[in-house]
KEKOL-301291 format. One line per 10 residues: their letters; for each residue y, x, z of C-alpha. Coordinates in Angstrom, 2 decimals. Layout:
// KEKOL-301291
A	Y X Z; ...;
***
This chain:
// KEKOL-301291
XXXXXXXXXX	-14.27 -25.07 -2.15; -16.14 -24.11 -5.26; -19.64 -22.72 -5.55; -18.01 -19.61 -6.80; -16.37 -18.56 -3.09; -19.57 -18.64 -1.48; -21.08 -16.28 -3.28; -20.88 -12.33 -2.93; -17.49 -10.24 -5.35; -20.19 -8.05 -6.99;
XXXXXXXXXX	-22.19 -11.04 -7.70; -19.59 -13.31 -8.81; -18.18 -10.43 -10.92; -21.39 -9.89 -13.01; -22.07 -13.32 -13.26; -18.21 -13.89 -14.92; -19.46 -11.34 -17.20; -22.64 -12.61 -18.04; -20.35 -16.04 -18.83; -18.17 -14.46 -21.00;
XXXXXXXXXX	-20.96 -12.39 -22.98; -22.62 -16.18 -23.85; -19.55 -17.44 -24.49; -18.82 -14.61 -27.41; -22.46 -14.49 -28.87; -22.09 -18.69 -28.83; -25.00 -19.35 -26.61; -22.86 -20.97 -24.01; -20.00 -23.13 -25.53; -16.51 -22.66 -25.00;
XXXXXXXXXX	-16.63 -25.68 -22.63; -18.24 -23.20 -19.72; -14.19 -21.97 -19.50; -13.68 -24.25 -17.00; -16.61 -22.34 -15.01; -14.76 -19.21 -15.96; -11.76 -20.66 -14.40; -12.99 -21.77 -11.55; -14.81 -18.12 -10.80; -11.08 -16.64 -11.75;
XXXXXXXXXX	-9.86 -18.26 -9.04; -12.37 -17.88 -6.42; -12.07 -13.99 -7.36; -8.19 -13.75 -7.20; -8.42 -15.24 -3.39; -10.56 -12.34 -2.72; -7.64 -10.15 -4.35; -9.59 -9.14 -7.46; -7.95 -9.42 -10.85; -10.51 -10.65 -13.84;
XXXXXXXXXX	-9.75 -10.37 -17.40; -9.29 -13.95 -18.95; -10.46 -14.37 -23.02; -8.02 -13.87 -25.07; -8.45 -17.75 -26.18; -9.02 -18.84 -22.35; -5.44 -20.88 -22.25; -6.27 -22.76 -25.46; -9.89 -23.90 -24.21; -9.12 -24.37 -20.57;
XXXXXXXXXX	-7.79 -27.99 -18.68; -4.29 -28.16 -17.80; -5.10 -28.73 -13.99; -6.85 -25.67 -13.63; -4.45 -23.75 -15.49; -1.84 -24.35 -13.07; -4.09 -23.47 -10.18; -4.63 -20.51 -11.52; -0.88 -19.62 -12.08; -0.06 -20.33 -8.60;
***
């Protein structure tokens, strides 16, 4: 279980977005997609679709990727 089920939906949703706002300005590199995944997934458990970035599957690890798909 990730850090990212624990916490709150409204929480972990502004936080994704906060994430993927550093990501785009380049204060956070492209590496914190993994953290991005991981909060993707703890979200869709809870039945709540996120947007991935449109370069997410390119900068992502496989294993995660097929969680995610599942």
């Amino acid at each position: 279980m990730s850090l990212y089920e624990k916490l709150p939906s409204d929480f972990l949703i502004q936080f994704y977005n906060e994430v993927k706002k550093m990501i785009s300005k380049g204060i956070v590199s492209k590496k914190m997609y993994y953290e991005l995944g991981l909060m993707i997934a703890a979200a869709s458990k809870r039945g709540i679709q996120l947007d991935k970035p449109k370069d997410f599957e390119q900068n992502i690890v496989p294993e995660l990727l097929l969680e995610l798909n599942n």
